[in-house]
DRENPA-3360 file (N, C-alpha, C; in nm, 2 decimals, always signed):
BEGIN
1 = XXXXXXXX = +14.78/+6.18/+17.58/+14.88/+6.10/+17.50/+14.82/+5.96/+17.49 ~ +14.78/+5.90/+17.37/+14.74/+5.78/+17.36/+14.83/+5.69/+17.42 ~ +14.75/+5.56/+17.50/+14.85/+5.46/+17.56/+14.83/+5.32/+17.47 ~ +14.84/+5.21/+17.57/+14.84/+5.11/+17.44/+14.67/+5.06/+17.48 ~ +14.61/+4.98/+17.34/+14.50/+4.92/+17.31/+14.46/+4.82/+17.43 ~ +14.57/+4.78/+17.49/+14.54/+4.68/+17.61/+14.51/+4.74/+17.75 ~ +14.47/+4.86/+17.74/+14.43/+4.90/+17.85/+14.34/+4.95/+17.83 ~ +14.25/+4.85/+17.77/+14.06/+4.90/+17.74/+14.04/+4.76/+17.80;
9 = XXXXXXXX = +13.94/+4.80/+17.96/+13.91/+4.66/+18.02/+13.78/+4.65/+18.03 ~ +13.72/+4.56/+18.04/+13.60/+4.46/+18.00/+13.47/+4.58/+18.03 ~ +13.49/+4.68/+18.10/+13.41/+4.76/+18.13/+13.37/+4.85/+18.02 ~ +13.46/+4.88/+18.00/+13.47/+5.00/+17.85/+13.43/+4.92/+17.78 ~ +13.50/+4.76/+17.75/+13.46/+4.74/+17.65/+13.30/+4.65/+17.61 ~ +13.25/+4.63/+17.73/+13.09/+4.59/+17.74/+13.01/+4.77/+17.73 ~ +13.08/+4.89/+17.75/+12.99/+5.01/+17.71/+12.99/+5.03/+17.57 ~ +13.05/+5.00/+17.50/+13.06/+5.04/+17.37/+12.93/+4.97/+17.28;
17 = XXXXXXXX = +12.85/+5.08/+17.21/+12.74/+4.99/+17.13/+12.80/+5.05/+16.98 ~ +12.88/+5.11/+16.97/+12.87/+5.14/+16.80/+13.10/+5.22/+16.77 ~ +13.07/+5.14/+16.65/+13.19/+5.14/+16.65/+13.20/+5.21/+16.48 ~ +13.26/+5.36/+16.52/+13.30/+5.40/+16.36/+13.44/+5.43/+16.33 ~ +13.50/+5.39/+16.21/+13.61/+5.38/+16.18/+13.64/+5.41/+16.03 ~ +13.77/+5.51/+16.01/+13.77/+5.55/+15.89/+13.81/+5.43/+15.79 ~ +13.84/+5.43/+15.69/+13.87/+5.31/+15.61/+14.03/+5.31/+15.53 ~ +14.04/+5.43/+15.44/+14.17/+5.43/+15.41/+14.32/+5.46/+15.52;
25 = XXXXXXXX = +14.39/+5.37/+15.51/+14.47/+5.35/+15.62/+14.46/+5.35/+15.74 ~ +14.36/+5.32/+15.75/+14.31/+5.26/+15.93/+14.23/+5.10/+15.88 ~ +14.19/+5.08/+15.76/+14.07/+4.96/+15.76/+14.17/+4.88/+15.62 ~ +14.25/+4.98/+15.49/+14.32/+4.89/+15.42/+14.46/+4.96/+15.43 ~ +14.57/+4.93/+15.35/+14.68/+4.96/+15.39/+14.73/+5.05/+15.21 ~ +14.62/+4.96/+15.10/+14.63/+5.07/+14.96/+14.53/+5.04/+14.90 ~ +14.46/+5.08/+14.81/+14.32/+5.05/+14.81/+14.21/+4.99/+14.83 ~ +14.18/+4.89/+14.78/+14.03/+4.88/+14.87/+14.01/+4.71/+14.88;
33 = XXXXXXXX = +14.18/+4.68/+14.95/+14.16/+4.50/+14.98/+14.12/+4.56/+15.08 ~ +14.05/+4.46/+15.17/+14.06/+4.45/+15.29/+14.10/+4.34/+15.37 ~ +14.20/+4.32/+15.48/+14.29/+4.20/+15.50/+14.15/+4.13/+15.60 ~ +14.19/+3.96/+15.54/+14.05/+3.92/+15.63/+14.06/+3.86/+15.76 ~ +14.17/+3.92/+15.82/+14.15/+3.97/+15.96/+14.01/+4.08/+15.96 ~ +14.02/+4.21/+15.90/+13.97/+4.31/+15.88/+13.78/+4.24/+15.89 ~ +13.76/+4.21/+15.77/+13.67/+4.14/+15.74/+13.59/+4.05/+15.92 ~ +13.67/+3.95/+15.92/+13.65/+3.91/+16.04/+13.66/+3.96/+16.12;
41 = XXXXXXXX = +13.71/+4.08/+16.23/+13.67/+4.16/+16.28/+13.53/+4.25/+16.31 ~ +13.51/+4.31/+16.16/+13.36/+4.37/+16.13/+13.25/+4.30/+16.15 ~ +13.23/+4.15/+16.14/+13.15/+4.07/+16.12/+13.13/+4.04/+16.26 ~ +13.23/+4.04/+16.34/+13.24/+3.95/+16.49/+13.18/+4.08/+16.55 ~ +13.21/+4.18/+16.54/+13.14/+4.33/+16.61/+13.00/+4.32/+16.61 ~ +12.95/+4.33/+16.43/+12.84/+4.30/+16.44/+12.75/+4.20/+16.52 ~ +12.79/+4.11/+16.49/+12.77/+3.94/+16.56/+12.71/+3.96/+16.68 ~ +12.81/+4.01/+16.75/+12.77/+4.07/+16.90/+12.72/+4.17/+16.96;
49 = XXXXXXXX = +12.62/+4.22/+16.88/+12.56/+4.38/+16.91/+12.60/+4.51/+16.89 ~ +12.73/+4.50/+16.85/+12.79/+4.65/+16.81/+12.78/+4.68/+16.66 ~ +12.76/+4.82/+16.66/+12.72/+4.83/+16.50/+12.85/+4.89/+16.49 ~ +12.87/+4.86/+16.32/+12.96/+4.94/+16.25/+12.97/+5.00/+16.15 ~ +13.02/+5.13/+16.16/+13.01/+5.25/+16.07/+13.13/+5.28/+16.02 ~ +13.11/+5.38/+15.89/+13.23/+5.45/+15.81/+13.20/+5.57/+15.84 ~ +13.34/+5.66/+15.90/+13.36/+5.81/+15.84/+13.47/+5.82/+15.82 ~ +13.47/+5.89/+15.70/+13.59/+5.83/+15.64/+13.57/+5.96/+15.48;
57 = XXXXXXXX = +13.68/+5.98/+15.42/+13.68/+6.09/+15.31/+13.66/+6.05/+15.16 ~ +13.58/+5.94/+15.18/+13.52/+5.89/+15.03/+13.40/+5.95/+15.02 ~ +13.36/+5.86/+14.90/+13.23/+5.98/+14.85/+13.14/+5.87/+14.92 ~ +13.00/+5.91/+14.95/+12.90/+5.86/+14.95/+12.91/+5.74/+14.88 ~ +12.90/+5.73/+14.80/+12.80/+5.60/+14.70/+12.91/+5.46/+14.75 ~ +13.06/+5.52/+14.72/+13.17/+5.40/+14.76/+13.17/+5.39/+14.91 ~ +13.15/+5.44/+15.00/+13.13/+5.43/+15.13/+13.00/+5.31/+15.10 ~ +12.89/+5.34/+15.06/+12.79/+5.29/+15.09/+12.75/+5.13/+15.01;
65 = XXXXXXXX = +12.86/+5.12/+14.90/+12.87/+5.07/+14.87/+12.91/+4.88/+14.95 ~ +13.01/+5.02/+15.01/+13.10/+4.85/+15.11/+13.07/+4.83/+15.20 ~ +12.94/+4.93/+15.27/+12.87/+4.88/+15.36/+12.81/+4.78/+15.36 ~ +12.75/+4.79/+15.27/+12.60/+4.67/+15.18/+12.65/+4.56/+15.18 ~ +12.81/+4.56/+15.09/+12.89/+4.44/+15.07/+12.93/+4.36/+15.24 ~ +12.92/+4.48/+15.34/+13.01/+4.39/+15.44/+12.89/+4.38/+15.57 ~ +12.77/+4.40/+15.50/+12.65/+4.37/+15.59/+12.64/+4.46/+15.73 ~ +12.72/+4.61/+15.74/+12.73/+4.69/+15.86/+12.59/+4.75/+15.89;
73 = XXXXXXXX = +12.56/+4.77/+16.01/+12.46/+4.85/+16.02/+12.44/+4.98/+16.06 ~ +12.57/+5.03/+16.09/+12.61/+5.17/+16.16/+12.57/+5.27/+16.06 ~ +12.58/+5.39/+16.09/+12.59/+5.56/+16.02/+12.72/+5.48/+15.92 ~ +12.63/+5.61/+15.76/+12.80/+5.61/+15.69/+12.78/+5.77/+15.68 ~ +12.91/+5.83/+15.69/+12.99/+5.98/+15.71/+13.06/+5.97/+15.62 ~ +13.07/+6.05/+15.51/+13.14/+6.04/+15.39/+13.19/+6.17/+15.36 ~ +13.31/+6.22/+15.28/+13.31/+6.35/+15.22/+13.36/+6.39/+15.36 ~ +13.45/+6.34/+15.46/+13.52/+6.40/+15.59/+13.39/+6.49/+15.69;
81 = XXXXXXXX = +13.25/+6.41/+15.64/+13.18/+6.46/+15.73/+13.11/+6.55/+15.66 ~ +13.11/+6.55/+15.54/+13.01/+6.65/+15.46/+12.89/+6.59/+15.39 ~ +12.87/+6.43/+15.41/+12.75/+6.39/+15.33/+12.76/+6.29/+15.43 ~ +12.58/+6.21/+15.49/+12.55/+6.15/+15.56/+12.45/+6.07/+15.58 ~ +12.47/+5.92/+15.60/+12.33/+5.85/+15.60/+12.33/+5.73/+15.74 ~ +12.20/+5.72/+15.76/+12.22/+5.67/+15.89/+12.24/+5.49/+15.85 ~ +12.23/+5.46/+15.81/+12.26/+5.33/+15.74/+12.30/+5.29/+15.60 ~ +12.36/+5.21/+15.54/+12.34/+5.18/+15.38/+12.23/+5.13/+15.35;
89 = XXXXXXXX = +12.17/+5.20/+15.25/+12.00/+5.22/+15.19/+11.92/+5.31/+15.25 ~ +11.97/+5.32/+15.36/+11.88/+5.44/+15.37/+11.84/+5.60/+15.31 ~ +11.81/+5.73/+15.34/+11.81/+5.80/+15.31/+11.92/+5.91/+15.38 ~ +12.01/+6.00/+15.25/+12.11/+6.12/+15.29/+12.02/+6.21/+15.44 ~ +12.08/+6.25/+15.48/+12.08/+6.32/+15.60/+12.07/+6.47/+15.56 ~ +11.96/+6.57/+15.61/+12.00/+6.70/+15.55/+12.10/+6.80/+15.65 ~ +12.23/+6.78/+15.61/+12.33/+6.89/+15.75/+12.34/+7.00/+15.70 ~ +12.25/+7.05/+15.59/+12.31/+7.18/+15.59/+12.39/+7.26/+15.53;
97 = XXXXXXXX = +12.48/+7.19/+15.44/+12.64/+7.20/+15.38/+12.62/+7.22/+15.24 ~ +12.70/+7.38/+15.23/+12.74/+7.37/+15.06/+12.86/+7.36/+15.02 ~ +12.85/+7.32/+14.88/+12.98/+7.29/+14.82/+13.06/+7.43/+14.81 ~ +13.00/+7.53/+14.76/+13.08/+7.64/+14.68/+13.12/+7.73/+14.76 ~ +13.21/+7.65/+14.91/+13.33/+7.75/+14.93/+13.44/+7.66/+14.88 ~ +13.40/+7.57/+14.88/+13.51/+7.44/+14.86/+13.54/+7.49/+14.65 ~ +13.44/+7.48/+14.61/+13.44/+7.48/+14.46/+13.49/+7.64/+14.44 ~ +13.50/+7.78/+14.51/+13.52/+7.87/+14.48/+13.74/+7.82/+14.57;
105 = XXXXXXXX = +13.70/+7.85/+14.65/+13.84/+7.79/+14.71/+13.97/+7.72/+14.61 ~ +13.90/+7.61/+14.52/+13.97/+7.52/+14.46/+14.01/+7.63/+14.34 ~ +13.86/+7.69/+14.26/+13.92/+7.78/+14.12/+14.01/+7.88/+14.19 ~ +14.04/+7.94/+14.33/+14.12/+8.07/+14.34/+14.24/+8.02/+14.37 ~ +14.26/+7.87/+14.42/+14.41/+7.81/+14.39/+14.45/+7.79/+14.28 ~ +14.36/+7.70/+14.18/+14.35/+7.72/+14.04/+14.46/+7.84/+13.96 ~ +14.39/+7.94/+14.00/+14.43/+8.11/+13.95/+14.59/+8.10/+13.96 ~ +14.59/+8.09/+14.11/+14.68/+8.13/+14.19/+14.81/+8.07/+14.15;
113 = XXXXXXXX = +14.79/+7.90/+14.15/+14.92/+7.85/+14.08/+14.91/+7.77/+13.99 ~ +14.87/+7.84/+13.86/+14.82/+7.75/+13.74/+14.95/+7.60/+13.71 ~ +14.83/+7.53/+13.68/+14.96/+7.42/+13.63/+15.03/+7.32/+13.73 ~ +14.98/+7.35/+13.87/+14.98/+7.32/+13.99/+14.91/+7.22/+14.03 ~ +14.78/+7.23/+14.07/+14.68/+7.20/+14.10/+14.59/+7.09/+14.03 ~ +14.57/+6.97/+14.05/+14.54/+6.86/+14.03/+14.39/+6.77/+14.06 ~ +14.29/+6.82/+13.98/+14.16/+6.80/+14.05/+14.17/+6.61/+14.04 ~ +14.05/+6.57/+14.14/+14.07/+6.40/+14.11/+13.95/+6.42/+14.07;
121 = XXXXXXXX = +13.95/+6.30/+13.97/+13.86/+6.21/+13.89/+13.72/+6.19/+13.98 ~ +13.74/+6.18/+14.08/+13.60/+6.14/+14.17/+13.52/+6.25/+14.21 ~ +13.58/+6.40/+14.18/+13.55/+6.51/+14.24/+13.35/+6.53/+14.15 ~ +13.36/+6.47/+14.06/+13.21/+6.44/+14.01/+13.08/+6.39/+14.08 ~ +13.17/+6.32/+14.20/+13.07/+6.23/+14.26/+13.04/+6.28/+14.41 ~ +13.10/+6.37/+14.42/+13.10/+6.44/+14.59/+13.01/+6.53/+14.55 ~ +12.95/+6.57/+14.70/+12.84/+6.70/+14.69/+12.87/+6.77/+14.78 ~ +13.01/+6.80/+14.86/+13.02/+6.90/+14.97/+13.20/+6.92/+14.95;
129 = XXXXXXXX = +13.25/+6.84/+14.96/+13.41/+6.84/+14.94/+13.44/+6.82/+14.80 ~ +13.59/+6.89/+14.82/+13.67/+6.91/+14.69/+13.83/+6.82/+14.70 ~ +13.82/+6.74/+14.60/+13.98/+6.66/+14.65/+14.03/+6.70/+14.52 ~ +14.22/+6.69/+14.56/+14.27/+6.77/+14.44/+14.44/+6.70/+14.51 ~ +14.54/+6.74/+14.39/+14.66/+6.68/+14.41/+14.71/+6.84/+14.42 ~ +14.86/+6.84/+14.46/+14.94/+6.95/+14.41/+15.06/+6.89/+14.38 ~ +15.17/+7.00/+14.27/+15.29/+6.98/+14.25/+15.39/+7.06/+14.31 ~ +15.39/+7.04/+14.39/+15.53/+7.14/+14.41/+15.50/+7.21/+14.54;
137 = XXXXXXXX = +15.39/+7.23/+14.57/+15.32/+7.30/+14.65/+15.26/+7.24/+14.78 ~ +15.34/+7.28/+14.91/+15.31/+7.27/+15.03/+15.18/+7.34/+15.06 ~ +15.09/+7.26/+15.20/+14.96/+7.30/+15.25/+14.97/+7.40/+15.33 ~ +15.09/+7.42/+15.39/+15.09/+7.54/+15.45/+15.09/+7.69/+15.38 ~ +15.16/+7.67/+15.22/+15.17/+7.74/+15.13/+15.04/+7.76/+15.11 ~ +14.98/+7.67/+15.08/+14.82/+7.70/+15.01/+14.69/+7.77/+15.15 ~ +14.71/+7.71/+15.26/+14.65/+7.78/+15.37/+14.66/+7.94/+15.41 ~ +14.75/+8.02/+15.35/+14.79/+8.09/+15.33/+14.66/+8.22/+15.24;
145 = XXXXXXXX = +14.61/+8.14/+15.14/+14.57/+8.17/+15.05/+14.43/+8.15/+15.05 ~ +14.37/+8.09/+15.18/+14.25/+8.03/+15.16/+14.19/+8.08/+15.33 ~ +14.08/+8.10/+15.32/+13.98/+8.18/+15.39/+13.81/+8.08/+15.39 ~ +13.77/+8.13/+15.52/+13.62/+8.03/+15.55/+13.62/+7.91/+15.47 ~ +13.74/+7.82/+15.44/+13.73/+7.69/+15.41/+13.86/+7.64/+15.48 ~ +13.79/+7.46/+15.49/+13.88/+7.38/+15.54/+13.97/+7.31/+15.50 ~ +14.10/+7.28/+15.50/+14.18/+7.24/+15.39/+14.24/+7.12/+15.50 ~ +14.21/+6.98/+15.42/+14.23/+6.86/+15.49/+14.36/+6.76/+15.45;
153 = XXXXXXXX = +14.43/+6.71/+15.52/+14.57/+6.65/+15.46/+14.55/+6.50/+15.47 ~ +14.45/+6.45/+15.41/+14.48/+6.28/+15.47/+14.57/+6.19/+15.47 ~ +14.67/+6.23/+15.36/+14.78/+6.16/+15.38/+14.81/+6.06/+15.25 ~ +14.63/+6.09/+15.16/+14.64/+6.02/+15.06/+14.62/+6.11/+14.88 ~ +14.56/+6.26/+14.97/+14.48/+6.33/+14.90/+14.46/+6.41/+14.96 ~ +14.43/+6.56/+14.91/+14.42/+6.70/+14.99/+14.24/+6.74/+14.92 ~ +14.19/+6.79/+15.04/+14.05/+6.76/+15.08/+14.03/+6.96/+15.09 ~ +13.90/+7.02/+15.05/+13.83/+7.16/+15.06/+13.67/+7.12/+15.09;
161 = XXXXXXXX = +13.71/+7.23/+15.20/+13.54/+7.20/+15.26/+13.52/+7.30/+15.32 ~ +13.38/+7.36/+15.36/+13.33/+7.43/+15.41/+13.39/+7.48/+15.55 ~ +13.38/+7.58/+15.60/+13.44/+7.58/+15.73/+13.35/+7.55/+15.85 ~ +13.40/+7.48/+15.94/+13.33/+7.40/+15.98/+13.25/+7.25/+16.00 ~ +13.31/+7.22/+15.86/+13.25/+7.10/+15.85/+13.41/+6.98/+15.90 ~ +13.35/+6.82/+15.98/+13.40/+6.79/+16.05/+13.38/+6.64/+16.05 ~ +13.43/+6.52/+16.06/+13.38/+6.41/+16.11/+13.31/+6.38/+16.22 ~ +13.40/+6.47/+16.35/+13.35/+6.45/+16.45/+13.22/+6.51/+16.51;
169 = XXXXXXXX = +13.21/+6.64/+16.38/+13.14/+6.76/+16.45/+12.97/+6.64/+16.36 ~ +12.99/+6.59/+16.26/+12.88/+6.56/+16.16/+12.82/+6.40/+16.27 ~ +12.94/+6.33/+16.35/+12.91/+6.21/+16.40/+12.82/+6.26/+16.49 ~ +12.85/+6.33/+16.61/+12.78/+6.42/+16.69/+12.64/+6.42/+16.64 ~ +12.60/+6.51/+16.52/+12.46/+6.50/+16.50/+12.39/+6.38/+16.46 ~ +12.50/+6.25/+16.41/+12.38/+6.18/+16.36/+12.37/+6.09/+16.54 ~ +12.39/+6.14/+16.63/+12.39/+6.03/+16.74/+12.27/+6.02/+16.75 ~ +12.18/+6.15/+16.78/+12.03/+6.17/+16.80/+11.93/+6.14/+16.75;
177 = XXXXXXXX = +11.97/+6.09/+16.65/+11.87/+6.03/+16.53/+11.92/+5.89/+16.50 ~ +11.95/+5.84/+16.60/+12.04/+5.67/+16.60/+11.91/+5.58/+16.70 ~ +11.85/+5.50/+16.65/+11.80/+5.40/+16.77/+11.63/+5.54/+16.79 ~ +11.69/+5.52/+16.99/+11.55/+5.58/+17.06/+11.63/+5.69/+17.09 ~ +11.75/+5.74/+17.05/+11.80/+5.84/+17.00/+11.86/+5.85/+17.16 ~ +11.87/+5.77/+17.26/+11.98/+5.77/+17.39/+12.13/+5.78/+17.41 ~ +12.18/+5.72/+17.23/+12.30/+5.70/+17.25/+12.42/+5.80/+17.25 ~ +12.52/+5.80/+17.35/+12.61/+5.87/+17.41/+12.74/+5.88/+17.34;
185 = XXXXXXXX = +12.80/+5.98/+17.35/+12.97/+5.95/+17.29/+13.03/+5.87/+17.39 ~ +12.98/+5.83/+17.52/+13.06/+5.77/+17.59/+13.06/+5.60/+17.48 ~ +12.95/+5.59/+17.50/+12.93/+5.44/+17.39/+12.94/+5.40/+17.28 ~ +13.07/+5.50/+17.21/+13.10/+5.48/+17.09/+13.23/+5.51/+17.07 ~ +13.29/+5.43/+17.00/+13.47/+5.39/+16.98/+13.49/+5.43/+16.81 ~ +13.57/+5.53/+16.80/+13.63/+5.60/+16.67/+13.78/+5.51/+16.62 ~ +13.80/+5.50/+16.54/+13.91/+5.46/+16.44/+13.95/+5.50/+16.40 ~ +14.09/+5.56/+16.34/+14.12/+5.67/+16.27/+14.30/+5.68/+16.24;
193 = XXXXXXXX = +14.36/+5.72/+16.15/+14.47/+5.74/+16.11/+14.57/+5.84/+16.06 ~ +14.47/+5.94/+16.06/+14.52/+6.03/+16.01/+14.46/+6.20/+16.00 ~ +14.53/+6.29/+16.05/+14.46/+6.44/+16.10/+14.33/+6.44/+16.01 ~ +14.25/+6.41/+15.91/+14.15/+6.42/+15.86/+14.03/+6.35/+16.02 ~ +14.12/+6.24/+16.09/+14.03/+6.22/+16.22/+14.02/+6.26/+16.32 ~ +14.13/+6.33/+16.34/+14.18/+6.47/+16.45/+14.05/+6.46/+16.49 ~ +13.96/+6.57/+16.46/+13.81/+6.58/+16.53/+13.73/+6.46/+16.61 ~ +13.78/+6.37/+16.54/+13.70/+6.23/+16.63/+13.76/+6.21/+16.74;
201 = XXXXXXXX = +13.88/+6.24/+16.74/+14.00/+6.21/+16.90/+13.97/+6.30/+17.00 ~ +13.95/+6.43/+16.90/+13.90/+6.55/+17.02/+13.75/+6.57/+17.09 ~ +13.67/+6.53/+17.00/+13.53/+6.51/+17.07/+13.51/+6.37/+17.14 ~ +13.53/+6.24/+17.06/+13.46/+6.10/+17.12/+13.61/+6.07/+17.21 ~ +13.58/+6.03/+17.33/+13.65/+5.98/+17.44/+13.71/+5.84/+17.39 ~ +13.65/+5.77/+17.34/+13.70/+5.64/+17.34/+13.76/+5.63/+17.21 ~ +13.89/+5.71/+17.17/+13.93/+5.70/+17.03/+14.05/+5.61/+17.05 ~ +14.10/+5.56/+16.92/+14.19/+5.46/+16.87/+14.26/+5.49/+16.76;
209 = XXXXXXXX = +14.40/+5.56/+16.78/+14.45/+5.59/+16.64/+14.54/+5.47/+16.60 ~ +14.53/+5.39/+16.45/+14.55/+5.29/+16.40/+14.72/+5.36/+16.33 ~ +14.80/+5.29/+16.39/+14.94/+5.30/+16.35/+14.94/+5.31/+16.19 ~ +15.00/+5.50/+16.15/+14.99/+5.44/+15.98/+15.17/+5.51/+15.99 ~ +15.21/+5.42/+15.90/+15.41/+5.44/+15.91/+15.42/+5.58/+15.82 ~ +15.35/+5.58/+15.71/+15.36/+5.63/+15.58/+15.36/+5.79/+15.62 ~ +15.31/+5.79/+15.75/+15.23/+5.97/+15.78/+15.40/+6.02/+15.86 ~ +15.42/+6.16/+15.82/+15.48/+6.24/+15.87/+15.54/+6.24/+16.03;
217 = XXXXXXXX = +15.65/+6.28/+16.10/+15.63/+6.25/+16.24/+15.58/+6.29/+16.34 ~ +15.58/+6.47/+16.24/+15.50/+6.55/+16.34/+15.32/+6.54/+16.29 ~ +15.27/+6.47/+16.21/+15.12/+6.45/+16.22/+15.10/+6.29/+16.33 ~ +15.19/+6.21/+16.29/+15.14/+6.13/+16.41/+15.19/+6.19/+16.59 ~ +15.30/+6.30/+16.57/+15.27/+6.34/+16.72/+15.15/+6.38/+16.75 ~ +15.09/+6.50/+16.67/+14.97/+6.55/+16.70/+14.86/+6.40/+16.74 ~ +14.84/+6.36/+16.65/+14.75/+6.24/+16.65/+14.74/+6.19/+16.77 ~ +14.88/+6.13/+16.85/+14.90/+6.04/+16.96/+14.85/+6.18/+17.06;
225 = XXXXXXXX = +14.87/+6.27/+17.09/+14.83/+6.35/+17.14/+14.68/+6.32/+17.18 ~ +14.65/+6.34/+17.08/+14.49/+6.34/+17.06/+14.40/+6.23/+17.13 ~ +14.47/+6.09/+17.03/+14.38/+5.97/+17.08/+14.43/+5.90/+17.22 ~ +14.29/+5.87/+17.25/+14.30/+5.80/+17.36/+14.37/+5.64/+17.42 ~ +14.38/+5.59/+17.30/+14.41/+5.46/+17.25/+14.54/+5.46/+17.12 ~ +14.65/+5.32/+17.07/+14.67/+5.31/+17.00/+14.69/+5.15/+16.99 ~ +14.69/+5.12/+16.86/+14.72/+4.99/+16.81/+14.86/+4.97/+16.82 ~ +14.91/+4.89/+16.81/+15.08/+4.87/+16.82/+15.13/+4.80/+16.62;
233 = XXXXXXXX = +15.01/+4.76/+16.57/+15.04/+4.71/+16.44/+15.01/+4.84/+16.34 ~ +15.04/+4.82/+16.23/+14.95/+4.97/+16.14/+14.85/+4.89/+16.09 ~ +14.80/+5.01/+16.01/+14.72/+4.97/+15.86/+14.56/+4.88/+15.93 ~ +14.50/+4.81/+15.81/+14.41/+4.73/+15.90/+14.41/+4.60/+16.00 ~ +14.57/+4.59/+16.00/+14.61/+4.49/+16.14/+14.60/+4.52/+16.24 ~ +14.64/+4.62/+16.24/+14.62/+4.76/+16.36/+14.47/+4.75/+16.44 ~ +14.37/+4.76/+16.35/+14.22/+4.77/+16.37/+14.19/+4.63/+16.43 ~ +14.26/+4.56/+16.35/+14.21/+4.39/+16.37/+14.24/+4.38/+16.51;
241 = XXXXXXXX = +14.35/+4.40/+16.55/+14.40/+4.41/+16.65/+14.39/+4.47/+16.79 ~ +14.31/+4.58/+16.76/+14.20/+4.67/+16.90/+14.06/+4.59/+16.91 ~ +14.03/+4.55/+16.77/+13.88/+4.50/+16.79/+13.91/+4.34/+16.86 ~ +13.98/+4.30/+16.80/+14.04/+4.15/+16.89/+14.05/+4.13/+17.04 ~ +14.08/+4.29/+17.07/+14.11/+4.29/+17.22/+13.97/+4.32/+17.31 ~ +13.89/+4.45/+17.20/+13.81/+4.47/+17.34/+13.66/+4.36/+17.28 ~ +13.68/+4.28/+17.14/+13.59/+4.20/+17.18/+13.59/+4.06/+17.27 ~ +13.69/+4.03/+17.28/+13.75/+3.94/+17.40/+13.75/+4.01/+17.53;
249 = XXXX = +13.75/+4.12/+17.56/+13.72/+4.21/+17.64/+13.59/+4.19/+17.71 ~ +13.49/+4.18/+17.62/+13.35/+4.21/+17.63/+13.32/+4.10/+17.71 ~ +13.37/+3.98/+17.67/+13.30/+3.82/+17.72/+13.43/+3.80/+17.85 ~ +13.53/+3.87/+17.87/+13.59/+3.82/+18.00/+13.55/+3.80/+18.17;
% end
């Protein structure tokens, strides 16, 4: 059961070297301001040795985009962990991952309930996941119907992906190929808001689920379940507000 943000003390928070955090509703609150708390936060992390990273269910290029813009030097995790680069500019990561359970998955919902089903605009720009709207139509209803793929609820957009593919499972591998490749899950602090981060609460120890109001009651029970940590604010005040503590943490 997550407890409060203020009981991360100077020890935890002098182990942490890398800090990844999803971005929609954990970093802005509706698209892509970011409050300059937020801003200030990222910059003070970096400042002081900690890198910061996105995973998070955007596509590559817009992930990598706002990296560049906000000077991070961490991993970006894009596509819920299905596309990966160990910094912005650098080179994609090869994990492995095809699109066409995700792209076979979407036409057999397609089929299933024509007139329903709502592809997004950005679905051009992904290379492993499928995002799509529905009308009328519950995820439980659609899980029903779907086999060796993942079907993700972020809370902003409904997400198809391979089975097995993961945020937490994709962070995991890029740790070894980070630095002189030492670095630990113990030394890394996750961000997150919503069951699309589920996997980062369950694998990395030192998670932080960012208060989002908007989410269901029983997805933030699961959630609190999960993470280790929470914020007492939502949205990206929330974030501002964990990193405020364990960077003042760090120098106590």
């Amino acid at each position: 059961m997550a407890q409060s943000y203020r009981r991360i003390d100077s020890a935890l928070a002098c182990q942490i070297q890398l800090v990844m955090t999803d971005v929609d509703g954990t970093l802005t609150q509706r698209g892509d301001i970011l409050n300059p708390v937020v801003l200030e936060a990222i910059a003070r992390f970096e400042e002081s040795g900690v890198r910061v990273g996105f995973v998070s269910g955007r596509t590559l290029a817009g992930l990598e985009s706002l990296a560049l813009d906000l000077g991070i030097s961490g991993p970006i995790v894009a596509e819920n962990g299905g596309v990966a680069k160990l910094k912005a500019g650098g080179g994609a990561i090869d994990l492995g991952y095809s699109r066409q359970p995700a792209v076979g998955a979407l036409e057999k919902l397609k089929r299933l309930f024509p007139g329903a089903i709502e592809e997004r605009e950005d679905n051009k720009y992904r290379s492993v996941d499928v995002v799509f709207r529905t009308h009328g139509i519950n995820t439980d209803e659609l899980r029903t119907h779907l086999k060796d793929v993942e079907l993700l609820d972020s809370g902003y957009i409904l997400h198809l992906m391979q089975k097995g593919i993961s945020k937490g499972r994709t962070l995991t591998k890029l740790l070894p190929k980070m630095g002189d490749g030492t670095l630990s899950a113990m030394e890394v602090m996750v961000f997150g808001d919503s069951l699309t981060d589920l996997s980062l609460f369950e694998i990395f120890p030192h998670s932080v689920l960012v208060a989002n109001p908007r989410l269901p009651s029983e997805h933030t029970k699961m959630l609190r379940n999960a993470a280790r940590y929470a914020s007492k604010l939502p949205f990206g005040e929330g974030f501002a507000q964990v990193a405020s503590h364990v960077l003042a943490s760090r120098f106590a």
